[in-house]
C-alpha positions as CSV (number, residue, x, y, z in Angstrom):
1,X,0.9,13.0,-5.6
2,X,2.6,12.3,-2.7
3,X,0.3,9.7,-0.2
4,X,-0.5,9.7,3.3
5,X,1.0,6.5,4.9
6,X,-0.1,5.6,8.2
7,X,-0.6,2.5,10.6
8,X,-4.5,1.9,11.2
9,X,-6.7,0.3,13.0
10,X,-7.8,-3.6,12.5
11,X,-10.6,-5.0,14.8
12,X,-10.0,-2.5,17.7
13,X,-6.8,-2.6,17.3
14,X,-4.3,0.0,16.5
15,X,-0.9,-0.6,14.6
16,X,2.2,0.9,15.5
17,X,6.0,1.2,14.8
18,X,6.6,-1.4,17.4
19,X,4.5,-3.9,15.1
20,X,6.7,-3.3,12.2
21,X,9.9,-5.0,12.4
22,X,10.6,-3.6,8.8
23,X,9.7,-0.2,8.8
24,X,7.0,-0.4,5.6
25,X,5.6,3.1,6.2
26,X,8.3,5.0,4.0
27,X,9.4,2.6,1.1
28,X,5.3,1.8,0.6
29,X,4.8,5.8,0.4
30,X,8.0,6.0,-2.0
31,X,6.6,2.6,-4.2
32,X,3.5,4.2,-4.9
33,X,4.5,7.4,-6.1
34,X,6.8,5.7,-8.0
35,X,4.2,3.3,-9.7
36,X,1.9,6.7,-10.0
37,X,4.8,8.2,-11.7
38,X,6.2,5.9,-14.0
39,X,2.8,4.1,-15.1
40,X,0.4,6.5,-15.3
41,X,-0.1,10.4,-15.2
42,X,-2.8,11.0,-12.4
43,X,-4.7,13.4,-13.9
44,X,-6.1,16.1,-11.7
45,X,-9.2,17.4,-11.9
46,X,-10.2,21.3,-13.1
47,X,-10.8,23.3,-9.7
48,X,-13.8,24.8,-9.6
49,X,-15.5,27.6,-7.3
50,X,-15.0,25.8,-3.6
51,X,-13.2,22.8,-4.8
52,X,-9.7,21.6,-4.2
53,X,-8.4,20.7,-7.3
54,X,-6.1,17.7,-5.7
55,X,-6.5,14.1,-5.3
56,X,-5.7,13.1,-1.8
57,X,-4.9,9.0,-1.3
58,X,-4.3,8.1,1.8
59,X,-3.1,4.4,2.8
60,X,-3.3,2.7,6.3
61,X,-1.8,0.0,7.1
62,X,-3.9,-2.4,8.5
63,X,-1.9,-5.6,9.5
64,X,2.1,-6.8,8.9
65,X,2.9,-10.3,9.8
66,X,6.8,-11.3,9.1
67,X,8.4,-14.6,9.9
68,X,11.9,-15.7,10.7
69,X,13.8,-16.6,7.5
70,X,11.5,-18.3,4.8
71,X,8.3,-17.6,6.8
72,X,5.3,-15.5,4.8
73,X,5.6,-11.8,4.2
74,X,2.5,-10.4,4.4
75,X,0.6,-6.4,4.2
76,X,-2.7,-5.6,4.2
77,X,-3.5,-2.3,3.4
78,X,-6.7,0.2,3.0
79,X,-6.6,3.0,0.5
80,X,-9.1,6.0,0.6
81,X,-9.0,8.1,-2.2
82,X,-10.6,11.6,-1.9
83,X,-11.4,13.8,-5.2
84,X,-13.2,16.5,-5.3
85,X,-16.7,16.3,-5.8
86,X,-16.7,13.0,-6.2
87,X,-17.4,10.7,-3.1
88,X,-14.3,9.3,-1.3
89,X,-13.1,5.3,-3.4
90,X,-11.8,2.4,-1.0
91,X,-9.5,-0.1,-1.9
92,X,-8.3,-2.9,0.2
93,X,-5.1,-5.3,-0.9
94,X,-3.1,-8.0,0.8
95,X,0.5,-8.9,-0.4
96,X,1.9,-12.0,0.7
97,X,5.4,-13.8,-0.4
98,X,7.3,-16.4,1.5
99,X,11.1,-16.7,0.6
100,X,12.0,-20.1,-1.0
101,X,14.3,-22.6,1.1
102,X,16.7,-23.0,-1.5
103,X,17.2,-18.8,-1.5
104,X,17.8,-18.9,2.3
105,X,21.2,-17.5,3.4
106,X,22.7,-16.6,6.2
107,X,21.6,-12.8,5.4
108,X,18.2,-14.0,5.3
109,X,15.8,-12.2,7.7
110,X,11.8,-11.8,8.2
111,X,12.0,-8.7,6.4
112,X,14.1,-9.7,3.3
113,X,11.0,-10.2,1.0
114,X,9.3,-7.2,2.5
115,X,10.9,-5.3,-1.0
116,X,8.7,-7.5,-3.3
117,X,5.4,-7.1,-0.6
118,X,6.0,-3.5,-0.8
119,X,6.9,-3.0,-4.5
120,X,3.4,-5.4,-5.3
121,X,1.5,-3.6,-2.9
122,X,2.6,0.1,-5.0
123,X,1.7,-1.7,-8.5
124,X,-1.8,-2.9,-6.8
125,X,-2.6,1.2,-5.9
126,X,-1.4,2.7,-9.0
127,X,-3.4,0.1,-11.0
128,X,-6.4,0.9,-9.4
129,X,-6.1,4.7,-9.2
130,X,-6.5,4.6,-13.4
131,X,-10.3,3.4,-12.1
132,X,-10.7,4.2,-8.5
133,X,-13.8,1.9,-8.2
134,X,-15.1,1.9,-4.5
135,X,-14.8,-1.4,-2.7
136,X,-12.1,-3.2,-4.8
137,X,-10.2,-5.8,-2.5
138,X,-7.3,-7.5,-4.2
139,X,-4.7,-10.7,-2.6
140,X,-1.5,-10.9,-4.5
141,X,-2.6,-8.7,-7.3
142,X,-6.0,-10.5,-8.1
């Protein structure tokens, strides 16, 4: 299953590429296949007469918020997941991480823990696809 990953809309508002200084659309897409993959088969269901027989998960990104060097890290991110005949599960989850001073360098930039936002924010989907419940809202994994 490869997922839709798009910037949305939060309060009125629509994200863009120019609000995303660390380009989180691809490695977020890649993360969650790879969690679907590795963790758990996705099993698809039998088609039937006028069904699709995929799943269809699509992810906006709702809000990005990086920091210079050692500031938080922080996605927020609404899943839909579509299955035939079945009605449509959301899921919401934030991710946030804020560098440590003592790990600051000088290679240190706002988007240097974006790789651990992303990666969480992949384990967060795949764990709830295995029970797509409608409604679940997770921060950091919880």
């Amino acid at each position: 299953m490869l997922p839709s990953v798009v910037y949305g809309h939060d309060q009125g508002r629509r994200m863009s590429e120019a609000d995303d200084a660390c380009g989180v659309p691809d490695p977020l897409r890649q993360a969650v296949q790879d969690q679907l993959k590795a963790r758990y088969e996705v099993v698809r269901p039998v088609p039937g007469p006028g069904r699709e027989a995929a799943l269809v998960l699509k992810i906006d990104i709702m809000d990005i918020v990086t920091v210079s060097a050692g500031g938080p890290t922080i996605v927020v991110i609404h899943a839909v997941l579509e299955r035939p005949g079945l009605p449509p599960a959301q899921f919401k989850a934030l991710r946030q991480v804020r560098t440590p001073y003592a790990d600051i360098t000088a290679e240190t930039t706002e988007c240097s823990a974006m790789d651990a936002v992303i990666h969480g924010l992949g384990v967060d989907v795949a764990k709830w696809m295995r029970k797509p419940e409608d409604g679940v809202s997770l921060v950091n994994g919880e």
